[in-house]
C-alpha positions in Angstrom: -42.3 26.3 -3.1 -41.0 29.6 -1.3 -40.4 32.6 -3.9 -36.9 33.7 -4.8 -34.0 31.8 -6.5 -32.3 29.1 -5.0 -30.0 26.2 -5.9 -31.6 22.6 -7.1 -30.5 19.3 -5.9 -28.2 18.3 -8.7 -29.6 14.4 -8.7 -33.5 15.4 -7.5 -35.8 17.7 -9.3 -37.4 20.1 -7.2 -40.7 18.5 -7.0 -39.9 14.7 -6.6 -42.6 11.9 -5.6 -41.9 8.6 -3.7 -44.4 5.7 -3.6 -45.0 4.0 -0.4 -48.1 2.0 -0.4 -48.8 1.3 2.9 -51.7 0.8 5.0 -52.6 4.2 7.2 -54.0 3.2 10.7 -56.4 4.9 13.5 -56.2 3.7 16.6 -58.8 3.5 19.0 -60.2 6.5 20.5 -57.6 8.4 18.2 -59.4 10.9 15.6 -55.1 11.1 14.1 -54.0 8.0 11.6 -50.2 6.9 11.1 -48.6 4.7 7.9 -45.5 2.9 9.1 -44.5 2.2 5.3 -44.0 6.5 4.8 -42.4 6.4 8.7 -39.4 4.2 7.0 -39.7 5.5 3.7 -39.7 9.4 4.9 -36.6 8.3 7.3 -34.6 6.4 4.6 -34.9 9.3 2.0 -34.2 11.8 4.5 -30.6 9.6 5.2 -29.9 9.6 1.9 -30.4 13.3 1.3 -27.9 14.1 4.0 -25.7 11.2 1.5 -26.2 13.7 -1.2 -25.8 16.9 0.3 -25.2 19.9 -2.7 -22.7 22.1 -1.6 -24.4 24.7 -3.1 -26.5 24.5 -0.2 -23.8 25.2 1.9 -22.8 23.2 5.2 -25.3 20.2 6.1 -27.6 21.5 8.8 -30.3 18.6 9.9 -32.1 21.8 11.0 -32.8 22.6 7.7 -34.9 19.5 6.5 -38.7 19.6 7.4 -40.8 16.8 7.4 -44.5 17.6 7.7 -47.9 15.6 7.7 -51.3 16.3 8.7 -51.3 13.5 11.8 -50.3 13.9 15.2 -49.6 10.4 15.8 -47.6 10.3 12.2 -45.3 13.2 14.0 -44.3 11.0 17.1 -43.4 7.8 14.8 -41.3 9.7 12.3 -39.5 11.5 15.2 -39.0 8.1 17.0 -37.6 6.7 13.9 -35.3 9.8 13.2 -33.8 9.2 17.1 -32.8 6.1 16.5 -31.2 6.9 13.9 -29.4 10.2 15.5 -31.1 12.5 13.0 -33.6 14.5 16.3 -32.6 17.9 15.1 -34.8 17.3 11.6 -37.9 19.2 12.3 -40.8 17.2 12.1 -44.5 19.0 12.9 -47.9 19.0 12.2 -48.1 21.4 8.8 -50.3 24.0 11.4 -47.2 24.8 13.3 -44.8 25.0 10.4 -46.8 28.2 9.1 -43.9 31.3 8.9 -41.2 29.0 8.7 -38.4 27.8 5.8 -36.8 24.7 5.2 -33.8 23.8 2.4 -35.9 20.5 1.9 -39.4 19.8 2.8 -40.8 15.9 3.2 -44.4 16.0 3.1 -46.4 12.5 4.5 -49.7 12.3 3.4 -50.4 9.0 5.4 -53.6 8.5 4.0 -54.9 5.5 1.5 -57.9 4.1 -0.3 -57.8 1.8 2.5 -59.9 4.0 5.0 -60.8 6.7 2.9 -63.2 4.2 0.7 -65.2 3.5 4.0 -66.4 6.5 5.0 -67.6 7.9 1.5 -71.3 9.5 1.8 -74.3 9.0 -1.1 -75.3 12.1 -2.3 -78.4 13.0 -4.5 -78.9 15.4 -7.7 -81.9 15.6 -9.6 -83.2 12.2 -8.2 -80.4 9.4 -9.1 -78.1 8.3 -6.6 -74.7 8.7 -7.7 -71.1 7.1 -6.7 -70.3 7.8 -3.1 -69.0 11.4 -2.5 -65.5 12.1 -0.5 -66.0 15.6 -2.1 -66.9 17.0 1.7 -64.6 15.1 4.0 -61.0 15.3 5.6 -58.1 13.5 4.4 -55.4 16.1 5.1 -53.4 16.2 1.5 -55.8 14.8 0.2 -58.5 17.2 0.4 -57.5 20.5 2.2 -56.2 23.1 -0.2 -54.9 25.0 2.8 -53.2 22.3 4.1 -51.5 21.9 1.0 -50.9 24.9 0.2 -49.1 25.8 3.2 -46.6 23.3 3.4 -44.9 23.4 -0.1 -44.6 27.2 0.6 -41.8 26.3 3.3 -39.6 24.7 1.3 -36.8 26.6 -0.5 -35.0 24.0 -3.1 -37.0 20.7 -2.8 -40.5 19.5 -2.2 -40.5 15.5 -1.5 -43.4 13.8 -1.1 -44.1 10.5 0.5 -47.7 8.3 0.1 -49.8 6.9 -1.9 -50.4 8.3 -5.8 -53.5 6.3 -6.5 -55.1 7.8 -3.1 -53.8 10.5 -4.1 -55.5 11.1 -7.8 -58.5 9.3 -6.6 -59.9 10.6 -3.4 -60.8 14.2 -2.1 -60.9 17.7 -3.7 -57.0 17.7 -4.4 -56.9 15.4 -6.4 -56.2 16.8 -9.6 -53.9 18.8 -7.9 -51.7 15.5 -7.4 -52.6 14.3 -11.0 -50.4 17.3 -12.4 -47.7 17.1 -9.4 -47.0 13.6 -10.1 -47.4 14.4 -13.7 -44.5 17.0 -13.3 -42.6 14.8 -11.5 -42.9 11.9 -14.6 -41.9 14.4 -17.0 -38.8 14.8 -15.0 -38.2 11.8 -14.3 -38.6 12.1 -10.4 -41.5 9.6 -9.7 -39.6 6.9 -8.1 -41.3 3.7 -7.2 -44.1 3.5 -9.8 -44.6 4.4 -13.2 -46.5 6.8 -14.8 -48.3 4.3 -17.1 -48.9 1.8 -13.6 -51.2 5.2 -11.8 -52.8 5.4 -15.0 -53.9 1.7 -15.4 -54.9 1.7 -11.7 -57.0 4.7 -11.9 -58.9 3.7 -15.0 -59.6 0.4 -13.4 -61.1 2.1 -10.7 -62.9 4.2 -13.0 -64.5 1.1 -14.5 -65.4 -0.4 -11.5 -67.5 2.8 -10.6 -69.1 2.8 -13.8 -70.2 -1.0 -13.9 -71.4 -1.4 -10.7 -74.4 -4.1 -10.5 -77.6 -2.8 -9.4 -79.2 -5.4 -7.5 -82.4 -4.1 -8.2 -82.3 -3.7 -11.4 -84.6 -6.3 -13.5 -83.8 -9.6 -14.7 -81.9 -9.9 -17.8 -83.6 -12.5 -20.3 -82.6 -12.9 -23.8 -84.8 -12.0 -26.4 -85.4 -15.7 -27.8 -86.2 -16.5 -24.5 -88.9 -14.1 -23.8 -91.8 -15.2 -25.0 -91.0 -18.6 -23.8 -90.5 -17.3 -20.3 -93.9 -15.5 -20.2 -95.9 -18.1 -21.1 -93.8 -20.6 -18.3 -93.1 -18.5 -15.7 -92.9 -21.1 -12.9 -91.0 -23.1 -15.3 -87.0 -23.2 -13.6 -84.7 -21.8 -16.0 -82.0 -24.5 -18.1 -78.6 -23.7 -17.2 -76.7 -22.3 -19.4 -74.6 -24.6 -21.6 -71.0 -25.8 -21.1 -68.5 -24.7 -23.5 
C-alpha cells in the first residue's frame, strides 16, 4: 500500500481477500476478458464499505474508492453496475491509468480463472524431457505481471480488497506465490472471506497430483510379473479379464 500512516478499517484488515469463482469470458474479436461473478461481487462489497464507513476517514467521498483490473471490457461492466446503483463517482480504470493517483480503498478484479488460462499453456523442453505445460511466459494481468501488481496496491492508502479467484491465483503465472503469501496474510487475519485456508490448500495439492500422475499414453504396457513369462510365450493369446471382486 501507499507509504505513511493512516487509519485501518475497524471491521477489515488492510489486506482483505474475497472469493468469487466465476467464469472470466473473451468475446469475439476482443483480446480484453470480463467475470460477471467479481462485477457483482466488486459492486456489493463496494455498497457495503460505504455501510461501514470509519469516521476516521473522515466524510464518505465515493471519489475516494478505486476499483481497478487489468480488462477494458471488465471497466465498462463494473461501471454499468455501479450506475445502476447510483455509486458513478467510484473511480473505476484500467490499473495503467491509475499510475500517480491515491485512493482511501482500492478494489482490485483480477478477472482471470483456470478456466482459460489452462488452454493456452505452452510445452517447453529442458535437457530433453517434456515437462508440464508452461504459463511461466504469458499474460494473465494479476496473475503474471509484477508491474501490474505492483502498481495498483501502491494507490491505496488504508485498504487493499481483492476480488477473484485464489486457486487461479496460487496456481497460474509468475505471481503466484506472490498471492500464496497475500492470501496467507489475509488467513492469519482472518480477512479471507468466502473460502478457507485449508479448502485453497486441498485444491491446489489436488492439482498438484494431477500434474504429477499424468498417464503417458506411450508409455509401455504394464504386465504383472507372474504374468510375464506367460505373455511371451502367447503373445497373440487375448488377455483374461481381470476378476470380479
Amino acid at each position: 500500500m501507499a507509504s505513511g500512516k493512516q487509519p485501518a478499517h475497524k471491521d477489515f484488515y488492510p489486506l482483505t481477500f474475497f472469493t468469487a469463482r466465476g467464469e472470466d469470458v473473451q468475446e469475439k474479436n476482443s483480446t480484453a476478458f470480463y467475470n460477471n461473478a467479481e462485477v457483482f461481487e466488486v459492486v456489493e462489497r463496494v455498497e457495503e464499505l460505504r455501510r461501514k464507513w470509519p469516521v476516521a476517514w473522515g466524510k464518505l467521498d465515493d471519489g475516494s474508492i478505486g476499483v481497478v483490473t487489468p480488462y477494458a471490457d471488465q471497466v465498462f461492466r463494473i461501471r454499468a453496475e455501479l450506475r445502476k446503483k447510483r455509486l458513478s463517482d467510484v473511480s473505476v480504470e484500467r490499473v495503467v491509468n491509475v499510475q500517480g493517483k491515491q485512493f482511501r480503498v482500492l478494489f482490485l478484479s483480477t478477472v482471470r480463472t483456470r478456466h482459460t488460462c489452462k488452454h493456452k499453456q505452452t510445452p517447453i523442453k529442458r535437457k530433453e524431457h517434456l515437462l508440464e505445460d508452461s504459463t511461466e511466459d504469458l499474460d494473465y494481468g494479476f496473475l503474471s505481471n509484477y508491474k501490474l501488481l505492483n502498481t495498483a496496491i501502491t494507490r491505496a492508502q488504508s485498504l487493499v480488497a481483492v476480488v477473484g479467484d485464489p486457486i487461479a491465483l496460487c496456481s497460474i503465472g509468475r505471481c503466484r506465490k506472490f498471492w500464496e503469501r497475500f492470501i496467507a496474510l489475509c488467513h492469519d487475519n482472518e480477512s479471507l472471506h468466502g473460502i478457507t485456508f485449508d479448502q485453497i490448500k486441498a485444491q491446489l495439492e489436488a492439482l498438484e497430483l494431477k500434474k504429477t500422475y499424468v498417464l503417458n499414453p506411450l508409455a509401455p504396457e504394464f504386465i504383472p510379473r507372474a504374468l510375464r513369462q506367460h505373455h511371451s510365450s502367447n503373445p497373440n493369446k487375448p488377455q483374461q479379464s481381470p476378476p470380479k471382486v
